[in-house]
C-alpha positions as CSV (number, residue, x, y, z in Angstrom):
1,X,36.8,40.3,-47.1
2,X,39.7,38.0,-48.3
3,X,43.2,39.3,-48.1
4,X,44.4,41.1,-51.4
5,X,46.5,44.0,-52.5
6,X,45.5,46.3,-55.4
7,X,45.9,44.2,-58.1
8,X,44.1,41.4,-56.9
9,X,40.4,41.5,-57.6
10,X,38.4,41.2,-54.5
11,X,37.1,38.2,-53.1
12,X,34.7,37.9,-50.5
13,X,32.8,35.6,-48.3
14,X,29.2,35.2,-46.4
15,X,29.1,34.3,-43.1
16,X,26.1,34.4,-40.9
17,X,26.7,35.4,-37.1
18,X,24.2,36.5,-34.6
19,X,24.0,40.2,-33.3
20,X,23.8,38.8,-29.8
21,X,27.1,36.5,-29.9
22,X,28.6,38.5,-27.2
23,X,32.0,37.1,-29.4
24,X,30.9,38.5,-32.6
25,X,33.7,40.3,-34.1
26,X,33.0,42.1,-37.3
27,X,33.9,46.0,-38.6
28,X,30.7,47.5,-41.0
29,X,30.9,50.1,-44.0
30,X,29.1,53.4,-44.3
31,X,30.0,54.7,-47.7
32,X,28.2,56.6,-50.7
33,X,26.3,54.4,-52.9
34,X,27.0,56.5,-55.4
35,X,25.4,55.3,-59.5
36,X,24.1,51.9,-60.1
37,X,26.6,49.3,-61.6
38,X,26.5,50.1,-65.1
39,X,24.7,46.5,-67.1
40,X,27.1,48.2,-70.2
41,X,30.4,47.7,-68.9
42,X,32.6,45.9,-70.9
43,X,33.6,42.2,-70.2
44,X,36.8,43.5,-70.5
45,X,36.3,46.1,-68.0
46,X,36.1,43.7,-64.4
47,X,36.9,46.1,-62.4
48,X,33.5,47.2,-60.9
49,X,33.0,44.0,-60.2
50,X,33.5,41.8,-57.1
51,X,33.6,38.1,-56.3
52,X,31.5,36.5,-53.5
53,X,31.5,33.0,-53.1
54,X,33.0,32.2,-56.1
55,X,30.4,34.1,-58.7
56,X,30.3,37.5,-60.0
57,X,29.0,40.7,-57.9
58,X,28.7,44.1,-60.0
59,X,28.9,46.9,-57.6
60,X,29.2,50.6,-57.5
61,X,32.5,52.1,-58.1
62,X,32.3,53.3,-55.1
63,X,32.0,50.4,-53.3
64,X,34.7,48.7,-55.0
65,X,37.5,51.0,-54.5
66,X,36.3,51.3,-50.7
67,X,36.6,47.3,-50.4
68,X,39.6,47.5,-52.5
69,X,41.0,50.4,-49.4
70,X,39.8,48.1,-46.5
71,X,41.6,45.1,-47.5
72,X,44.5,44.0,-45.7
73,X,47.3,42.5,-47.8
74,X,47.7,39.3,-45.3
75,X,44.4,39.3,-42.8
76,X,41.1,38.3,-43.6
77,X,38.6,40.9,-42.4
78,X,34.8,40.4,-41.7
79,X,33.0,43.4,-42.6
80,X,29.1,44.0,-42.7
81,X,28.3,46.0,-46.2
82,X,24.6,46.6,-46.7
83,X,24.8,46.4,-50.0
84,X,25.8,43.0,-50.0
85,X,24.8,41.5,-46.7
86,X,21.2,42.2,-47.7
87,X,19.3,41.2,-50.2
88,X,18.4,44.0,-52.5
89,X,16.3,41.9,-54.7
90,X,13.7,41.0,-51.7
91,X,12.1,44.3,-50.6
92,X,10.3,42.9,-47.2
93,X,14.6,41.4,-46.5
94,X,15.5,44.9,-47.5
95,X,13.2,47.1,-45.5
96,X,13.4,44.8,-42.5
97,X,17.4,45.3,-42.8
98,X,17.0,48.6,-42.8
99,X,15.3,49.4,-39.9
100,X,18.0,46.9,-38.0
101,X,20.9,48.8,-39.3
102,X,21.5,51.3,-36.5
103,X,21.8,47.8,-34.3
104,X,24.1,46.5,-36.7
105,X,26.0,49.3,-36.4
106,X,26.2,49.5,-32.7
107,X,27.5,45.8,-32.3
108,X,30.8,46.4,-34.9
109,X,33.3,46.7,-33.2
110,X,34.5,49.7,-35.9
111,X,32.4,51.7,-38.1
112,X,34.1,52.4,-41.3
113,X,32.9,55.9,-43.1
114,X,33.8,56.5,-46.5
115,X,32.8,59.6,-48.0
116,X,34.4,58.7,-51.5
């Protein structure tokens, strides 16, 4: 999660790490999904979407205003979000990811909860 203040549309990375790197240091997000991204949002309207790698992500709103609370204005942060960080499109990724995710949880060094 790239550095940014309220005004800045969000920017993100991937990185892939392993569980078992001991030096693995990475916070993860448990929030609401909350709706779908809308497909009939206005160009205009940018705001529920995200940028990873340099192309568009449309996310929930309530996703983007909790990426938009964890950034830090000068610090990149590495943060494990299931709705990115798996692939929601492949549903053998998807329900393998799941069943991994109280791991995943257990190796961040912070657990973020965001009830909206």
């Amino acid at each position: 999660l790239a550095p940014g203040t309220d005004l800045d549309q969000v920017h993100c990375s991937l990185r892939t790490i392993s569980l078992d790197d001991p030096t693995a240091n990475f916070e993860a997000l448990s929030y609401m999904w909350g709706d779908k991204p809308s497909r009939f949002i206005p160009c205009s309207a940018h705001f529920f979407s995200i940028c990873i790698e340099g192309r568009r992500l449309d996310v929930t709103v309530n996703l983007y205003h909790a990426l938009h609370h964890l950034r830090d204005p000068v610090v990149q942060k590495f943060v494990w979000i299931d709705a990115i960080c798996i692939n929601q499109a492949d549903f053998e990724e998807r329900a393998q990811q799941v069943k991994l995710m109280g791991y995943i949880y257990s190796k961040a060094s912070q657990v973020i909860v965001d009830i909206g």
